[in-house]
C-alpha positions as CSV (number, residue, x, y, z in Angstrom):
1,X,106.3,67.1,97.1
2,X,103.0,68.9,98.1
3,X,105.1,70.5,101.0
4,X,107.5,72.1,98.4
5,X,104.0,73.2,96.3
6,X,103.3,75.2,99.3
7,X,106.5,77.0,99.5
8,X,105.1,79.8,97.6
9,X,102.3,80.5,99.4
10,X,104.3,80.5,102.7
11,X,107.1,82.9,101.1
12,X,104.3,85.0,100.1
13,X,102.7,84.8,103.4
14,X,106.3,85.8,105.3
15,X,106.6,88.6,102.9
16,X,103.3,90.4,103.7
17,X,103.6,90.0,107.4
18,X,106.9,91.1,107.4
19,X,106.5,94.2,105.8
20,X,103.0,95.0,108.2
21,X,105.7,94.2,111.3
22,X,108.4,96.2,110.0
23,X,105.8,99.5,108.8
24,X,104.1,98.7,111.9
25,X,106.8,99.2,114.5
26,X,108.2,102.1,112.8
27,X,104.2,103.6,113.2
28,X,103.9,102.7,116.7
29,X,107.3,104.1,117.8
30,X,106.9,107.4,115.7
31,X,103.6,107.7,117.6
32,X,105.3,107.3,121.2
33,X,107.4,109.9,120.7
34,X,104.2,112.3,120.6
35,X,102.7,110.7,123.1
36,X,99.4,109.7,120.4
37,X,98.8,113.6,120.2
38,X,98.8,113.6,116.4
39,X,96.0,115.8,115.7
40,X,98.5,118.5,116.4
41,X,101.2,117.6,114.0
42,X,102.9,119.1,111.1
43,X,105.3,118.4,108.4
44,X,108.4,118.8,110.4
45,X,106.7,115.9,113.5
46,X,105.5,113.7,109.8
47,X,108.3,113.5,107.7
48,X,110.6,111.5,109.9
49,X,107.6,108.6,109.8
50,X,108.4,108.6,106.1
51,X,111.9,107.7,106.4
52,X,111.5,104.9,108.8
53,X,109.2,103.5,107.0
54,X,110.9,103.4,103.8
55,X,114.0,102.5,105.2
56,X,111.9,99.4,107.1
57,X,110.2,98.1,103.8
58,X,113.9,98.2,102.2
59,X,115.2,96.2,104.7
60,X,112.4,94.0,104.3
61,X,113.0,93.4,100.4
62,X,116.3,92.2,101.6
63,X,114.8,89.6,104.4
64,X,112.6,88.5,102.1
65,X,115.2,88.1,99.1
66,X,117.3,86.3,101.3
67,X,114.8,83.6,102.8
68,X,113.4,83.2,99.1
69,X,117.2,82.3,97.5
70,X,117.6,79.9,100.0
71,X,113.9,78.5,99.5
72,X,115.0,78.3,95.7
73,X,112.0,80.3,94.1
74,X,111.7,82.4,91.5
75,X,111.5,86.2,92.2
76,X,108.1,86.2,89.5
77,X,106.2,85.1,93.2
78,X,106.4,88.1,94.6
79,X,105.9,90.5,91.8
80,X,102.4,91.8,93.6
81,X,103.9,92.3,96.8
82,X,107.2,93.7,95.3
83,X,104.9,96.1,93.3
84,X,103.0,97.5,96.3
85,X,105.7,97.8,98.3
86,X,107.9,99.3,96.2
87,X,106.0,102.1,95.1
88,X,105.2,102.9,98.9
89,X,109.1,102.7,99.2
90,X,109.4,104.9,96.1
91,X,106.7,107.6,97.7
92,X,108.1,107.7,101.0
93,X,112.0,108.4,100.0
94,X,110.4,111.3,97.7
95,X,108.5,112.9,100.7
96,X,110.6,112.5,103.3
97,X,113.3,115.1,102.1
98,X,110.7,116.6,100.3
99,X,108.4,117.9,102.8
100,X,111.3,118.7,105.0
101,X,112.7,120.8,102.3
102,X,109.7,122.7,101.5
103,X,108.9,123.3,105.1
104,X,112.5,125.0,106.0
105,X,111.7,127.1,102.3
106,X,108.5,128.2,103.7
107,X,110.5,128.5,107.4
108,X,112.8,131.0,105.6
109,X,115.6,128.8,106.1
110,X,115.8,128.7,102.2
111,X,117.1,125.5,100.1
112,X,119.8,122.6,101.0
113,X,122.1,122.1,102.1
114,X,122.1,125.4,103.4
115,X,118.6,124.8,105.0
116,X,119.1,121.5,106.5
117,X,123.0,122.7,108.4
118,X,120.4,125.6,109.8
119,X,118.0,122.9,110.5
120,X,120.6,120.0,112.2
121,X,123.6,122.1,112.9
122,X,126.7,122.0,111.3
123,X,128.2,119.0,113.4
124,X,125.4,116.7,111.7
125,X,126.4,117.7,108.2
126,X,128.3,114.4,107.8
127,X,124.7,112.5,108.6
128,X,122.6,114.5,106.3
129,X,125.0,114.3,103.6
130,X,124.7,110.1,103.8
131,X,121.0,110.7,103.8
132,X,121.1,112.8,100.2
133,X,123.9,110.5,98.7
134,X,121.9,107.8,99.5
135,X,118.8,109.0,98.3
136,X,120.4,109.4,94.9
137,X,121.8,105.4,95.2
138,X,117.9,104.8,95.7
139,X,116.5,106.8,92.6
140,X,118.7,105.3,90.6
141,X,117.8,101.6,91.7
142,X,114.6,102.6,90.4
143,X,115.6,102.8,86.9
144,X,116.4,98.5,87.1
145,X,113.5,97.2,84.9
146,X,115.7,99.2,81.9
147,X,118.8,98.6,83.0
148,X,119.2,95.4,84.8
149,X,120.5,93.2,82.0
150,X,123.6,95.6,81.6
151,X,127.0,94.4,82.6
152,X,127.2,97.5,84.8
153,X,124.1,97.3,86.6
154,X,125.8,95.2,89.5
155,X,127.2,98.2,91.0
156,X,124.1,100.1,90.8
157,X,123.3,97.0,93.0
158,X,126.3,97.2,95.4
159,X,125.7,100.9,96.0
160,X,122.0,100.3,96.8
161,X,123.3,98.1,99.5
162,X,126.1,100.7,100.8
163,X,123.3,103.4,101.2
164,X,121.5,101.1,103.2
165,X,124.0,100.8,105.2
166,X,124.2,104.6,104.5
167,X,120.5,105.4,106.0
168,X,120.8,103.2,108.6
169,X,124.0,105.0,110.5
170,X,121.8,108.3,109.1
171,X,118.8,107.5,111.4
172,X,120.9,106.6,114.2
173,X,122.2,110.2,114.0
174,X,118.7,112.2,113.4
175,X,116.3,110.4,113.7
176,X,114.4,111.6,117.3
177,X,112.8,108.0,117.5
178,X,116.1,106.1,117.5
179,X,118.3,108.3,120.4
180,X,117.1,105.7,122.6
181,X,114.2,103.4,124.0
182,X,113.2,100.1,122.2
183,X,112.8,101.2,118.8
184,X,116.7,101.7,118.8
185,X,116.8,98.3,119.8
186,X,115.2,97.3,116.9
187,X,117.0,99.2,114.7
188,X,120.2,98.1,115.9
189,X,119.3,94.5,114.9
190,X,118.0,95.4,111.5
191,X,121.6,96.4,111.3
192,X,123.1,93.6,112.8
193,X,120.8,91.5,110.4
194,X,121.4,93.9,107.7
195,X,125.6,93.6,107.3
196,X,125.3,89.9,108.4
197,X,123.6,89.1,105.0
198,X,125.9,91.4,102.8
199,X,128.8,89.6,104.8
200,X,126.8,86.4,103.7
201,X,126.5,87.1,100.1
202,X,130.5,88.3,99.6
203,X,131.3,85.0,101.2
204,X,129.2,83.2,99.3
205,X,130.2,84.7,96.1
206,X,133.7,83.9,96.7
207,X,133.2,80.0,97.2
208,X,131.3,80.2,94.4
209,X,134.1,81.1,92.8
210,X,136.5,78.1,93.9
């Protein structure tokens, strides 16, 4: 009994350090790639940071969601840590594409998608277009606390899980810290990680349903 009482406290514990791994490894390998001469950077070397960092706590809601169904505790436990990282979540997906676009504006490369085919090349468009779908997916998510209770809101929830998958295959393709090295590495298992849970959970739902 006082082992499950402490449940909680470890779930909380996972959570936290988790998301300080996750944000953490994203930091360190976004600082290797400029060799720790930051002092020097501007918005086109800092926005990329934003993006792996988002995508990094996302995946981490999903690790944590995961290891907390199967602990059988209610969601209400993490509501501080959700909070926090949520809204760093939220203010990273809005910068990312948003100092890139205002950079390539003030570049003279005007507004997307024209700006970002002159900024990646045509041959990426595919990539960048996942990026700004998904983006949209992610918004949308944020609009649960009115919405969640609707019989429609599971797709909302479906599609957040399709842009993850989304964003994931769209850092592979631009993001400079992923071509190759052992951040890549990582990456490649938080997708590996990533589709083995929604795998998971489809499975699951259909025994459920037998």
């Amino acid at each position: 009994m006082s082992s499950a009482k402490s449940y909680p406290k470890i779930l909380r514990l996972f959570a936290w350090e988790l998301a300080f791994l996750v944000t953490g490894l994203a930091f360190v390998a976004w600082g290797q790639s400029y060799r720790w001469r930051l002092g020097d950077l501007g918005i086109l070397q800092i926005f990329p940071l934003l993006g792996l960092m988002a995508f990094s706590l996302m995946w981490a809601h999903y690790m944590t969601s995961f290891v907390r169904l199967q602990m059988g505790i209610q969601r209400k436990i993490l509501k501080t840590y959700l909070e926090v990282t949520s809204f760093i979540v939220l203010v990273c997906l809005v910068l990312h594409p948003g100092l890139l676009i205002y950079k390539l504006w003030q570049n003279g490369l005007g507004l997307p998608p024209a700006s970002y085919f002159n900024y990646v090349g045509k041959e990426l468009a595919p990539a960048v277009a996942l990026g700004s779908i998904s983006l949209m997916i992610f918004l949308a998510y944020e609009l649960r606390r009115k919405f969640v209770k609707s019989s429609w809101w599971k797709y909302v929830v479906w599609a957040n899980g399709t842009a993850m998958i989304a964003i994931f295959v769209h850092g592979l393709r631009l993001g400079g810290q992923l071509m190759s090295g052992w951040y890549r590495f990582i990456w490649l298992i938080y997708g590996v990680l990533l589709v083995s849970l929604f795998v998971y959970q489809f499975l699951s739902r259909g025994t459920a349903k037998h």
